[in-house]
Phi, psi and omega in degrees: 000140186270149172304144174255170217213130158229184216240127221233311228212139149203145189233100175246127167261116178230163171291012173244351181166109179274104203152187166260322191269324167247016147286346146333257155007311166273320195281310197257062152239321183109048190266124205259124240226349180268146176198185186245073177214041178306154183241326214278341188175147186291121206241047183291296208283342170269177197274333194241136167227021177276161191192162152253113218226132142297109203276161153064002191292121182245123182291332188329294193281010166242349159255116185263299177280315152319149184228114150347290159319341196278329168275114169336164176277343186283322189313301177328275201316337173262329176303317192302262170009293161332281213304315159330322197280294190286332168288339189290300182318314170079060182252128153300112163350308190280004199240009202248163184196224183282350190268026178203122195268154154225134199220130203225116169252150152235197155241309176275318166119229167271043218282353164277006160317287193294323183324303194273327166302328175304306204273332177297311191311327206261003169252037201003058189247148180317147131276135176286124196305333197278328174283345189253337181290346181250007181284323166352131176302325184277006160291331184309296190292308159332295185307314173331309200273344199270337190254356159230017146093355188269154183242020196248175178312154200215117188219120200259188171210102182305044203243051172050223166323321177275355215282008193263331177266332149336293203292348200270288171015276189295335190287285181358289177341282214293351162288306131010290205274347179109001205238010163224189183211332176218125146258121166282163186206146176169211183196155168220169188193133162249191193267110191260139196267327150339276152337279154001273163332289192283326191278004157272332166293334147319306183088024159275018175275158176277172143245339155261200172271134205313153175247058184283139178071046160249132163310319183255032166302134160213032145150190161267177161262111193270149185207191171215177167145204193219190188175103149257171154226165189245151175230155160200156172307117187345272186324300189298346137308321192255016178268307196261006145093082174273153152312115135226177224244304186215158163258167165275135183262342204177167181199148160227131184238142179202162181222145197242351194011051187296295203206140155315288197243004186248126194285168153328110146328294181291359183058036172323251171331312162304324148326318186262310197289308177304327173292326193277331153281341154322301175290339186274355180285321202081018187254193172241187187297303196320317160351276163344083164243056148193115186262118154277127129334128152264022158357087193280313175119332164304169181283317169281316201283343185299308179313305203272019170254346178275319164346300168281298189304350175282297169346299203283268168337333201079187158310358185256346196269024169235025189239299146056310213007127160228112155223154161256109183330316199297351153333271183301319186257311201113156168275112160242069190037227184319331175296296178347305174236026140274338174297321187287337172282310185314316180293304184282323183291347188265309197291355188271274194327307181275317202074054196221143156247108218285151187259165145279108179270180313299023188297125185203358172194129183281128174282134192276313199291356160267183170283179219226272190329034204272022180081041177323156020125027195210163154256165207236150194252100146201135186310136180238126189252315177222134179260146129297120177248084180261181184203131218215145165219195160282152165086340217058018145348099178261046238241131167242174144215176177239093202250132175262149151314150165285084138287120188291138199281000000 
């Protein structure tokens, strides 16, 4: 019999709230968290200057061992989470070893790193060598495992947009297999003028706050933040009398490698990860009461995501609940759709569904249902989670209420 994987722990840092409980809070009020006050870099030469920025964030008081300063801001932001994560778990430290795995996607990795070496150079000030030794993407996870002391596999997985639910994916596996016993999983992005930069040479930027699936949608809003989750091994949750909030039931991953940055016209891909999460869940279509979006707020991706979900659904897909968090936080790359497996365990957990806000005229050509600018009070028993990326890149997962067995 496979193991089952639960979801124990949550650590979210976002432009709506650094905590869980009051980003919780602010999503299901609709408090909207992009604005036009980027800090991270001079948004002068561009046409759009809304962003989602994590405010007042001090890295200090989540590294004990580690010294902060040494680190990118995504590495800050995911060490916090972490740390977020494992007190929510309510885990002793002191217990983790090889059998707790850490597996962290991003998009950009610590590219402010480089950023930031840019603008010191060009004021001719020293960058600290330590600082430049850690921009490897493979520092996020590596700094996690060195600051709470665990040995088990340590992994980051780079699949842009989609890597957040990679990792939670790939943690599930090493449970599944025996080679962990607890994985943090999640995804960080800090705010990049990179990034920035390309989804404005796209024309895929908002000038306002994101619409997704609203007819008069014109892109995102780039942001930043973290998502961890503690995943652990059933037997091993209900041993140690843990909380938890949902399980995973199942993921499906699939590339569709239609174009560098333009998703499947038919949702090709997005179509096929759900059916590989379906099957690996045992569930059915029928199942299903709720889809997080990955509801970017674009002209394409909102059309071809309905596409499969009409495709998948049916006659269900305009009855449904959809919605998209990115209304509110903002896209936050490699972050994204770990914040959102947080957001459906928390939407399981509470039985409340987060609205799409700034929704204001239904696009025929979308799904109907998307939760307006209200949250919705109802039990949710198996959630869908999708994440899209460049290259075609896909990741679904499934997350169920938590039954004993």
């Amino acid at each position: 019999m496979s193991k089952r994987v639960v979801i124990t722990g949550i650590g979210v840092i976002s432009p709506i709230g650094i905590t869980k409980e009051l980003f919780w809070d602010n999503l299901c009020t609709g408090t909207i968290g992009t604005k036009e006050d980027i800090k991270a870099f001079n948004t002068d030469k561009f046409d759009t200057h809304i962003g989602g920025e994590v405010k007042d964030f001090d890295p200090s008081p989540y590294f004990e061992y580690l010294n902060p300063n040494d680190y990118g801001r995504t590495t800050q932001l995911a060490v916090a989470a972490t740390k977020m994560a494992i007190k929510d778990a309510q885990i002793d430290t002191t217990v983790l070893s090889e059998e707790t795995s850490v597996c962290i996607g991003t998009t950009m990795g610590n590219n402010s790193v480089i950023e930031n070496y840019h603008d010191l150079n060009n004021a001719n000030q020293m960058v600290k060598p330590e600082f430049i030794s850690h921009y490897p993407a493979n520092h996020i996870a590596a700094a996690i495992s060195e600051e709470l002391g665990s040995m088990g596999t340590t992994m980051v997985i780079p699949t842009a947009c989609a890597a957040g639910n990679y990792a939670i994916g790939f943690a599930s596996d090493l449970i599944k297999d025996g080679k962990a016993t607890i994985a943090i999983a999640g995804g960080a992005d800090a705010m990049s003028r990179v990034i920035y930069t390309t989804f404005h040479r796209l024309g895929a930027l908002s000038d306002d706050a994101s619409k997704p699936f609203d007819k008069n949608r014109n892109g995102i809003n780039v942001s930043e933040g973290a998502g961890i989750l503690i995943l652990e091994d059933y037997e091993y949750a209900i041993n140690r009398g843990a909380r938890i909030y949902a399980e995973l039931k199942g993921y499906g991953l699939a590339c569709d490698a239609h174009h560098p940055t333009a998703p499947h016209p038919e949702g090709e891909g997005a179509i096929q990860a759900a059916l590989e999460a379906l099957k690996e869940s045992g569930l059915s279509k029928e199942d299903i009461s709720y889809i997080n979006a990955h509801g970017t707020g674009t002209r394409a991706n909102d059309h071809t995501e309905s596409i499969a979900i009409k495709y998948l659904f049916g006659e269900r897909a305009d009855t449904i609940p959809v919605s998209s968090i990115k209304s509110m936080l903002g896209h936050t790359m490699g972050a994204a759709s770990a914040i959102e497996a947080a957001c459906c365990s928390l939407a399981i957990y509470h039985s409340v569904i987060p609205p799409t806000m700034n929704h204001e005229v239904e696009d025929p050509e979308c799904v109907k249902n998307v939760v307006p600018n209200k949250s919705l009070a109802t039990k949710v028993n198996y959630a869908l989670s999708n994440s899209f990326a460049f290259g075609g890149n896909v990741a679904s997962i499934i997350l169920g209420r938590y039954t004993h067995a």
